[in-house]
N, C-alpha and C positions, 0 to 999 in steps of 0.2 A: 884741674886746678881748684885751690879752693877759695871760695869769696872772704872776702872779709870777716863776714860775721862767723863761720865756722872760725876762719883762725882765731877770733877774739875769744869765740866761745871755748876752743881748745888750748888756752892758755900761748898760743904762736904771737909773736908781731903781729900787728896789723892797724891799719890804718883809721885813727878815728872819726876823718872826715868822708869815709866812704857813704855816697847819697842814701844807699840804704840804712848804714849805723846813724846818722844823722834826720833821718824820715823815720825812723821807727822812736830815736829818741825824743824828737818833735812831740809824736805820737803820748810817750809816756808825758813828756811836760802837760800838754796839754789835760789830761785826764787828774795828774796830779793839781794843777790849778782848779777844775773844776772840785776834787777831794776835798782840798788845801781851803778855796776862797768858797764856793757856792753850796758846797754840801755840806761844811764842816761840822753838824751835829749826823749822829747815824741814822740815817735814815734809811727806806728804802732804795732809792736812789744812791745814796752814798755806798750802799754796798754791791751795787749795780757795776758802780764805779772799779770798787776794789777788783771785783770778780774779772772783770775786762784788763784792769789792770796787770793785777796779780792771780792769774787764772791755775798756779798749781797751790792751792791750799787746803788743809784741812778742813775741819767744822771747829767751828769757834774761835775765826782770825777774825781782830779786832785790832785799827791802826786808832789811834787818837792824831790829829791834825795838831798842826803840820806836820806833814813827811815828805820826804825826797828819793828818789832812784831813780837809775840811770833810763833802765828797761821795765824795769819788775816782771818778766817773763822768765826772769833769770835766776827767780825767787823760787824755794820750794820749799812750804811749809808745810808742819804735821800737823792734828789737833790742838785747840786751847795755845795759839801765841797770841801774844799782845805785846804790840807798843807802842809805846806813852809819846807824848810830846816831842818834837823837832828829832824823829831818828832819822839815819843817812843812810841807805843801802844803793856802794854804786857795783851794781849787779853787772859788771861786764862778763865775769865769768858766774857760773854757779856759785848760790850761795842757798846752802841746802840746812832747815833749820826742824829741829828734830818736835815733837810733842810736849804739850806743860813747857813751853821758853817764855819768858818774861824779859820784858827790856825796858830798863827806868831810861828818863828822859833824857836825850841828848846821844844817846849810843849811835857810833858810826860804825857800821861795817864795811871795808873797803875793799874792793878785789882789782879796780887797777892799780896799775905799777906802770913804770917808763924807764929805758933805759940809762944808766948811768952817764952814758957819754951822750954829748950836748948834742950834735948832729946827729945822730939818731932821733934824739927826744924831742928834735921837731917837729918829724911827721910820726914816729913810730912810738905804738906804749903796748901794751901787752898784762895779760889780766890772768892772777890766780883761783883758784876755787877757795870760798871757806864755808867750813862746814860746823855744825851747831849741835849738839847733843840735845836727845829728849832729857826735862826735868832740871833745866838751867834759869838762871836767872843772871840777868847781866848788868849791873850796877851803872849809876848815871853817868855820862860823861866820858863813858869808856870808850875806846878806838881798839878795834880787831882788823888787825893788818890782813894784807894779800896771801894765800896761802895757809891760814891757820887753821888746824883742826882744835874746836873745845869737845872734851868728850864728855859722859851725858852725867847729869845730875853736877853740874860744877856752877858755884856762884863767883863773877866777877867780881872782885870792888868796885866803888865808882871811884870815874878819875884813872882807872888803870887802861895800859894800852898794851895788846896781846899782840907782842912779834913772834910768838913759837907757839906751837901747840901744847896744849894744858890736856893732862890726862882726867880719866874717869873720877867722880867724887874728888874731886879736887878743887878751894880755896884760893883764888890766886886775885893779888893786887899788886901797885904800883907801876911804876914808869920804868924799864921796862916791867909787865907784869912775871910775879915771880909767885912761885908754890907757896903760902903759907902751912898748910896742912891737910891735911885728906880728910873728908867729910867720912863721918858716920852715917848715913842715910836713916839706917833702922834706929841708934838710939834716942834720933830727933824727936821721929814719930811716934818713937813711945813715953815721951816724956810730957 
């Protein structure tokens, strides 16, 4: 049978006041409070923090304070991410963020969900994976739903909220976010 935190992690039902989901979120609160309030310039310490925190990362993750997540265990980043002021990662499922990602302030990434019908959604929510292309930059204010893939080298707009997957080199803003146009990668860089 499986615990809780498997089903959470494999996208199943499950229960989010199990002692364990609840003792290991403790866990992250607490560490993000020391982040957030006691270490908030980078210090040694503060990346002492992160590393315990957010323990699958690249070389050269760098969070600016404030930040939030649910777990951060549930976090997997490549080289060179960064993000900026007040982001939201509620990591119940995987949330797997590729190399060179950038995130302006305020970007939420969300991976739970709850069921639509009310009596379920009292004790039960259940959680998608999103996943982050290398070579991305994601624009302030934006919200990336449960379940989205962005593919790699694609810039959000800010203010935009991603309900579908965005394909490779690809421009996308607004409410819902939508394709504006497919990025040239090569004739940015030679310009």
């Amino acid at each position: 049978m499986k615990t809780e935190k498997e089903k959470m992690i494999s996208g199943e039902y499950y229960i989010a006041g199990d002692p364990l989901l609840v003792k290991e979120r403790r866990k992250a609160k607490n560490l993000l409070h020391r982040l957030n309030v006691t270490e908030y310039r980078l210090t040694k310490k503060a990346k002492e923090i992160l590393t315990e925190l957010i323990p699958n990362t690249g070389k050269s993750f760098y969070i600016e304070p404030p930040f939030h997540c649910d777990y951060g265990y549930n976090m997997i980043c490549g080289d060179n991410v960064y993000f900026n002021v007040n982001c939201v990662v509620l990591d119940c499922a995987p949330v797997t963020i590729g190399s060179n990602v950038f995130f302006a302030p305020n970007v939420q990434i969300y991976t739970a969900t709850h069921p639509l019908d009310a009596e379920l959604r009292k004790t039960l929510e259940n959680a998608l994976p999103v996943s982050i292309g290398d070579d991305c930059w994601i624009g302030g204010n934006s919200v990336i739903c449960p379940g989205v893939t962005i593919g790699k080298g694609c810039v959000i707009g800010a203010g935009s909220v991603v309900t579908k997957d965005i394909p490779d080199n690809s421009l996308a803003v607004g409410n819902p976010a939508k394709i504006i146009r497919k990025l040239n990668q090569e004739s940015e860089s030679k310009s």
